[in-house]
C-alpha positions as CSV (number, residue, x, y, z in Angstrom):
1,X,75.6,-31.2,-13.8
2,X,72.2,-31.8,-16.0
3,X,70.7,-28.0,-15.9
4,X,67.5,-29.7,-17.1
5,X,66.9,-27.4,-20.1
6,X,67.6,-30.1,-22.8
7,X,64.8,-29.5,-25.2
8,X,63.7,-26.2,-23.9
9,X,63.5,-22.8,-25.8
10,X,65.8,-20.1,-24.9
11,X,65.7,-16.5,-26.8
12,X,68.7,-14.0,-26.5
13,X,69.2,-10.7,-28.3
14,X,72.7,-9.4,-29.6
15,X,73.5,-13.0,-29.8
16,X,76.0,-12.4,-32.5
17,X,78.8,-11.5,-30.5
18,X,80.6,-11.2,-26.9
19,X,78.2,-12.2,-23.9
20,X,75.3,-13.0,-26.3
21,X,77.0,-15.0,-28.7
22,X,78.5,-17.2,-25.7
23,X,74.7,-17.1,-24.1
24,X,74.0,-18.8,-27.2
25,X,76.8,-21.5,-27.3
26,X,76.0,-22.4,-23.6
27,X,72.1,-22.6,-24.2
28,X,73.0,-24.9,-27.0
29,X,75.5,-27.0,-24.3
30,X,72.7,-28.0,-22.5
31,X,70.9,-29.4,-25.0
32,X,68.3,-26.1,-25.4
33,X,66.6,-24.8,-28.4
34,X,68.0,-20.9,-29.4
35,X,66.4,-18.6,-31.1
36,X,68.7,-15.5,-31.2
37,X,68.7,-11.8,-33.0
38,X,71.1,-9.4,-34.4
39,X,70.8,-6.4,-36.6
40,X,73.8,-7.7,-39.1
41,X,72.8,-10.1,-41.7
42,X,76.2,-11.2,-42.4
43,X,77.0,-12.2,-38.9
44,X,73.6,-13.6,-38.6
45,X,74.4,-15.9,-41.1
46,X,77.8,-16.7,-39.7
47,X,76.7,-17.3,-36.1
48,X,74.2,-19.9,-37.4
49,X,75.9,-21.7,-39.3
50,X,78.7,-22.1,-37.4
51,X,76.7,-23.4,-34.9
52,X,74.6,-26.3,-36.7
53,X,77.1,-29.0,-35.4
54,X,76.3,-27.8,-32.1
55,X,72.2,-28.2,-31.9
56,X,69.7,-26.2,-33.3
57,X,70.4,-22.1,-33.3
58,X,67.9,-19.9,-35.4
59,X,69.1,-16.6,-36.3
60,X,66.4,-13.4,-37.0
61,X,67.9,-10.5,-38.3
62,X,66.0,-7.6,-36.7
63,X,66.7,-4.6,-34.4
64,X,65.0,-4.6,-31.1
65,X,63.8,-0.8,-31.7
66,X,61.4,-2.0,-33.9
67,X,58.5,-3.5,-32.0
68,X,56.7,-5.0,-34.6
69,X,60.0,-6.7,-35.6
70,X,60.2,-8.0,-32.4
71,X,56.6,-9.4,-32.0
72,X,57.4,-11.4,-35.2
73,X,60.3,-12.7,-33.6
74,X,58.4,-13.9,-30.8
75,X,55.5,-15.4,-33.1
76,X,58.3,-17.5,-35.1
77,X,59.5,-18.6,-32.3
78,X,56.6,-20.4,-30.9
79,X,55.9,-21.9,-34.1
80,X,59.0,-23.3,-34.8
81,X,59.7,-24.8,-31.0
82,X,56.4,-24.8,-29.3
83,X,57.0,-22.9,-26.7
84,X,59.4,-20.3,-24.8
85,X,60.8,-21.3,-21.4
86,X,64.2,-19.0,-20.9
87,X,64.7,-15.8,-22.4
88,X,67.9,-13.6,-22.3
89,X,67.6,-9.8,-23.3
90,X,71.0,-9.1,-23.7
91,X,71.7,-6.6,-26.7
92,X,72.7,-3.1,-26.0
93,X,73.5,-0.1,-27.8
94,X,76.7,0.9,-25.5
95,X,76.0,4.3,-26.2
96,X,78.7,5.3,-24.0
97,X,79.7,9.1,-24.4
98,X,77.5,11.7,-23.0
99,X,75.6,13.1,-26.3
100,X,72.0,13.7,-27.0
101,X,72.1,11.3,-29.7
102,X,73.4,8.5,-27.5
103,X,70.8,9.3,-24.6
104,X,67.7,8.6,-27.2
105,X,69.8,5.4,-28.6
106,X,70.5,4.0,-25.3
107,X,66.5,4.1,-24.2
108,X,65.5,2.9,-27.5
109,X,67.9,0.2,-27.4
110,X,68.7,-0.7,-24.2
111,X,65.7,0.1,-22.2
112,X,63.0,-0.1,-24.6
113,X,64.2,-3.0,-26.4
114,X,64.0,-5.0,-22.8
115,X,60.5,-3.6,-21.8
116,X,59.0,-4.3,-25.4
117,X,60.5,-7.9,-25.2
118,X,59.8,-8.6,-22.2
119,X,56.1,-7.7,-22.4
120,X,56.2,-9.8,-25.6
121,X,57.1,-12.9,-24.0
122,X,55.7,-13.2,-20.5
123,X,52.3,-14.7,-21.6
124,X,54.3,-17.2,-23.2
125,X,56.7,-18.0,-20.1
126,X,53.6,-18.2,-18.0
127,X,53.0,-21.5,-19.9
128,X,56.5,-22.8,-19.0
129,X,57.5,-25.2,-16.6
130,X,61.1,-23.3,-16.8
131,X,59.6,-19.5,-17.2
132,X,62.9,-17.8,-17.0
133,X,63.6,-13.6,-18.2
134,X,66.6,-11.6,-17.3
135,X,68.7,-9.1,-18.9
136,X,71.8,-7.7,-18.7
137,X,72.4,-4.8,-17.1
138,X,76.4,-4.1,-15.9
139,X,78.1,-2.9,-12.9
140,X,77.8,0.5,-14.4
141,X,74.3,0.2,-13.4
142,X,75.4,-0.7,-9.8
143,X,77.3,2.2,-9.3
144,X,79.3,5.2,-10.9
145,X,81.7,4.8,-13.0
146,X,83.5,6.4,-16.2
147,X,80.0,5.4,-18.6
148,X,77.7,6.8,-15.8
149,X,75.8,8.8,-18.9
150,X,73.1,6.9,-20.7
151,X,75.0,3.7,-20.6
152,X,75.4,3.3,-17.2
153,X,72.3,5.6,-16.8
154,X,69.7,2.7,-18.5
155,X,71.5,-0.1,-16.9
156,X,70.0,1.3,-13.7
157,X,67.0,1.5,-15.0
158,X,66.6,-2.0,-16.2
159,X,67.4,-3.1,-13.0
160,X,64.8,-1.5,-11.1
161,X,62.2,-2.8,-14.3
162,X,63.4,-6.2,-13.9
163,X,62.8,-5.8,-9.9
164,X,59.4,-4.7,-10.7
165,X,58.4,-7.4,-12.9
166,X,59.9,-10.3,-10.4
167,X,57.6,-9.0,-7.7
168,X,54.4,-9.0,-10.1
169,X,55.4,-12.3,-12.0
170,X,56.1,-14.5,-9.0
171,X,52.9,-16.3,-8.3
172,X,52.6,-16.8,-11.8
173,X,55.6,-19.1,-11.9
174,X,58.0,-16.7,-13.9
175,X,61.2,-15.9,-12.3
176,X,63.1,-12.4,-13.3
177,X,66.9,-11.4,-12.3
178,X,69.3,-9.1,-14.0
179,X,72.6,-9.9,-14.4
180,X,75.6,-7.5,-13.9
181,X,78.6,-8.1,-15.6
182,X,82.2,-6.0,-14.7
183,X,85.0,-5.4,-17.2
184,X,84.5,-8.1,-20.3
185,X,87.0,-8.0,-22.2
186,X,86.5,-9.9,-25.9
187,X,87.4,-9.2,-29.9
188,X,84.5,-7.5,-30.5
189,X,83.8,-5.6,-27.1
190,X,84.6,-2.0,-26.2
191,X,87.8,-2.7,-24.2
192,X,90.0,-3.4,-27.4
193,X,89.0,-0.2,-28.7
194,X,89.7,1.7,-25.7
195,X,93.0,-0.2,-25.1
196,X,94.0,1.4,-28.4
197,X,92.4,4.9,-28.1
198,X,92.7,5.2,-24.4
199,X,95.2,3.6,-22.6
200,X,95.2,6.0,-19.6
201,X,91.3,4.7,-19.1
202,X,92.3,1.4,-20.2
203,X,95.0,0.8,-17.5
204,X,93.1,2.8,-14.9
205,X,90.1,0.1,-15.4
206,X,92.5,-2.7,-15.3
207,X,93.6,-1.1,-12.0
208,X,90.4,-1.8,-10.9
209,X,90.0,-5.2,-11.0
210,X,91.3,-7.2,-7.6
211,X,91.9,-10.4,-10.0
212,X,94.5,-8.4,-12.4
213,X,92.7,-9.2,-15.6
214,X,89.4,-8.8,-16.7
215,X,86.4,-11.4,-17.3
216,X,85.1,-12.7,-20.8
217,X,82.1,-13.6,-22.2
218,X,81.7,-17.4,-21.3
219,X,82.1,-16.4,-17.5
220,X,79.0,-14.4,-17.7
221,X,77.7,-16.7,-20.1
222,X,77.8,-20.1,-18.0
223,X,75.9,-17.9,-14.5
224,X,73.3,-16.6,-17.3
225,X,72.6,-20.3,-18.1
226,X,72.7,-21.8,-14.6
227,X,70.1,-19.0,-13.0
228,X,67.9,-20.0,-16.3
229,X,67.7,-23.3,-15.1
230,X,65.6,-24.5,-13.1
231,X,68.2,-26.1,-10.8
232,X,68.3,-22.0,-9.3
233,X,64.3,-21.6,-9.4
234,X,64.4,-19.8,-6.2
235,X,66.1,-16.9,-7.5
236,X,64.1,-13.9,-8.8
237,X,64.2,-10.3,-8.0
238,X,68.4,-10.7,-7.7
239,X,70.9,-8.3,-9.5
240,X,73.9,-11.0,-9.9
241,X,77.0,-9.5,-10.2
242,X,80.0,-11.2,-12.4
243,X,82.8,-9.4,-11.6
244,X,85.6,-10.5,-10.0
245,X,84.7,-8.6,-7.0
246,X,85.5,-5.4,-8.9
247,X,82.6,-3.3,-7.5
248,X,83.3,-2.2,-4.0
249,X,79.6,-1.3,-2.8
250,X,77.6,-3.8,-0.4
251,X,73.8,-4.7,-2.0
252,X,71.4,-4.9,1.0
């Protein structure tokens, strides 16, 4: 299936590792320009060049807290690839615990981060023929669960942004969804950890899910591309869930 995104410009964040690394490697599948971001210079490095057979990936090493970092970003962007037609705000802080450090880290990060982007980028999408922003949010932002604290507390809240902004952006051609991934399970991710540290939590979660295994990163990845495209440019305003039907809750 031709996405028709060959040649456009997609932007992700935390697209070093998990769900934004495999954003990345699906953006460059369809023949689309990336320009992604990381705060590690070392896996900056690594991401792009193991890439290079694959199309053309740009790496920025920069953390979305910084605004002015981020506006940067955005400028280099355009004048490397001409324009910006899909953008995917995908990093997060997974501040999961319930500390006062985490709380501030989370909104910086996770909240923040998208709004500062996002504002960053529209005027540019609003030039696009493709005009594409979403962000990932998580089924912890659907409903409670055991990272209901700021984790699960932000994800909510980027949700109802993201709503917001659909409404306001639609007769100017931009479309805006969030995307709600369940359990992802990959080397890098949280679950690896907590399968050592926690195995009560780790086999409760597990428990949860109707398909007996949790998903990865390309599953999310591949629906992230698909509802960039403008093969699904009737969707905005929708919370997609990607989770093997692991939430329980209806959405009205």
């Amino acid at each position: 299936m031709d996405l028709k995104i060959s040649g456009k410009t997609a932007m992700v964040t935390g697209g070093t590792r998990g769900i934004g690394r495999a954003i990345v490697e699906a953006f460059l599948g369809e023949g689309a320009n990336v320009a992604f971001c990381a705060r590690n210079a070392s896996e900056v490095a690594e991401t792009e060049e193991s890439l290079v057979s694959t199309g053309k990936a740009i790496g920025t090493v920069l953390d979305v807290q910084d605004a002015t970092s981020l506006s940067e970003w955005v400028d280099a962007t355009v004048a490397e690839f001409g324009s910006i037609d899909m953008v995917v705000n995908s990093v997060s802080a997974l501040a999961i615990p319930d500390t006062e450090e985490n709380w501030y880290e989370s909104f910086n990060v996770d909240m923040m981060g998208t709004v500062n982007l996002s504002k960053l980028v529209i005027p540019h999408l609003e030039k696009s023929d493709v005009a594409s922003l979403i962000s990932i949010s998580s089924v912890s932002g659907r409903e409670a669960d055991f990272a209901s604290g700021p984790y699960g507390t932000m994800k909510t809240a980027i949700i109802g942004y993201m709503a917001g902004l659909a409404l306001s952006l639609a007769d100017k051609g931009v479309r805006v969804n969030t995307v709600s991934p369940g359990n992802t399970y990959h080397e890098d991710g949280v679950w690896p950890g907590i399968e050592t540290s926690n195995p009560e939590l780790f086999s409760f979660a597990m428990g949860l899910n109707p398909t007996g295994r949790m998903g990865t990163p390309e599953e999310t990845a591949a629906s992230v591309v698909f509802l960039s495209s403008p093969l699904s440019s009737r969707t905005s305003g929708a919370n997609l869930l990607i989770d093997g039907a692991l939430t329980r809750g209806i959405q009205f």
